[in-house]
N, C-alpha and C positions, 0 to 999 in steps of 0.2 A: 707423660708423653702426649704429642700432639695429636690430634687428629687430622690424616692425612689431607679432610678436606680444606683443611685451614693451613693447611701446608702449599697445595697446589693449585693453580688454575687451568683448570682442561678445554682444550681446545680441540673441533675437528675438521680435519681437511679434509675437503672431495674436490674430488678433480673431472671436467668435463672437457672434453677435447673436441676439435670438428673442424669441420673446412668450410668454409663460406667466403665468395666473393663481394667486393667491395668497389667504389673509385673514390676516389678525392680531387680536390682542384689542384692537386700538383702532379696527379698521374689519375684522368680519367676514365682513360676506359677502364672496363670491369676487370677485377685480375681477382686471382684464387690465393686465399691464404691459408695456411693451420692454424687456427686458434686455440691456445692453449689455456684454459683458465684454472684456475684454485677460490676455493670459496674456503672461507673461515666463518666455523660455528661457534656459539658457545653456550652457555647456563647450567645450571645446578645437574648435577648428577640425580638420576633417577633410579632407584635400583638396578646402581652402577653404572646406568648410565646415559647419556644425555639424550640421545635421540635413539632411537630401531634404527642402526646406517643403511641396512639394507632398504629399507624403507624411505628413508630420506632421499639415496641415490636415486631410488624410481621416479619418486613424485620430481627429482631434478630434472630429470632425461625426459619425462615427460611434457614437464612445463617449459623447458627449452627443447623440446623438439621441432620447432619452426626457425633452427637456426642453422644445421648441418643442411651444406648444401644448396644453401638461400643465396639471396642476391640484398646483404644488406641494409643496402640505401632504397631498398623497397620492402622492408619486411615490415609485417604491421603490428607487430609484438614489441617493436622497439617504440623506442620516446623518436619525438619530429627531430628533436634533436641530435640524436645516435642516426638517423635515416638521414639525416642533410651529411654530417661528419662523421662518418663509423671507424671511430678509429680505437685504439684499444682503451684510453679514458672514458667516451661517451659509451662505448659498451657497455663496461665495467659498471658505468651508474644503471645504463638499462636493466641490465641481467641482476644487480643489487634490489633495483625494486623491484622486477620482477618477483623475486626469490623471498622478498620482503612479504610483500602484500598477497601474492599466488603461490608459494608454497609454505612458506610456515606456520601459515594459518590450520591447514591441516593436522600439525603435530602440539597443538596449543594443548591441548586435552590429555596430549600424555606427557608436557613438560612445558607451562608457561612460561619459563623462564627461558627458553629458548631463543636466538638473536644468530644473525648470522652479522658478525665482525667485518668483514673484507670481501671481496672479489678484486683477483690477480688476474688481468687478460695480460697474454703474453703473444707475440704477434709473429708468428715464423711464417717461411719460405723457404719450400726445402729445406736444406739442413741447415740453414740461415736462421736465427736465433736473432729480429730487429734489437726488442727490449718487451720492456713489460708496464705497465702503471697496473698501481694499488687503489681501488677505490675502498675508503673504512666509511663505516657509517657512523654517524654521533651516538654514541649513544644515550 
C-alpha cells in the first residue's frame, strides 16, 4: 500500500475579507468595495501538518491590516503599481508579496517548505459579485 503522502497534495485555503475604497480612470471618484480574497498554501506536512492555521490566519490579519477600510490608491503597503491601478489583479500581486516576503518568513522554522500558491481577489458591491483574478506565483 501506498503511503498517503505520495498519494496527495495538500493544499490550504484562508480567506480574508474587507472593504476598502478605490477610483480608477474610468470611475474616479473614490467608491467602497468588498473585497474578497483566498489565499492558497502549500508544502510538506509537518506532524500532520503544514502550517499552525490558527497562527498563519493571525500573522495574515495582521500583516494586512492597513487594508480594511483604506483608501487604496493611497495605502503604503501596496506596490506604486497596485496604488496608481488597485484593481483586483494589481492587488492580488501586492497582497502575494506581501504574504511572500512579510508573513511567511515567520513560519520558515516550523516548515521550510512552506509557499503560499495563489491569491484570488474577488471584487463585490453589495450583493454584486463583478469577478475575480488569480494571481499563482512561479514556483
Amino acid at each position: 500500500m501506498s503511503s498517503p503522502s505520495s498519494l496527495f497534495k495538500t493544499k490550504l485555503l484562508l480567506y480574508f475579507d474587507f472593504e476598502a475604497s478605490h477610483s480608477l480612470d474610468v470611475r474616479e471618484e473614490p467608491h467602497l468595495h468588498f473585497w474578497k480574497t483566498t489565499f492558497t498554501f502549500s508544502g510538506e506536512p509537518v506532524k500532520g501538518r503544514i502550517v499552525d492555521f490558527p497562527s498563519l490566519e493571525n500573522a495574515v490579519k495582521k500583516d494586512l491590516a492597513s487594508l480594511p477600510n483604506s483608501y487604496l490608491n493611497e495605502n503604503p503597503d501596496l506596490l506604486p503599481a497596485t496604488r496608481a491601478f488597485p484593481t483586483c489583479e494589481s492587488l492580488g500581486e501586492s497582497i502575494a508579496i506581501l504574504l511572500h516576503e512579510k508573513t511567511l518568513p515567520q513560519f520558515r522554522a516550523e516548515n521550510p517548505t512552506l509557499r503560499i500558491n495563489s491569491v484570488q481577489v474577488t471584487l463585490c458591491e453589495g450583493e454584486r459579485i463583478y469577478g475575480s483574478a488569480i494571481t499563482e506565483l512561479v514556483p
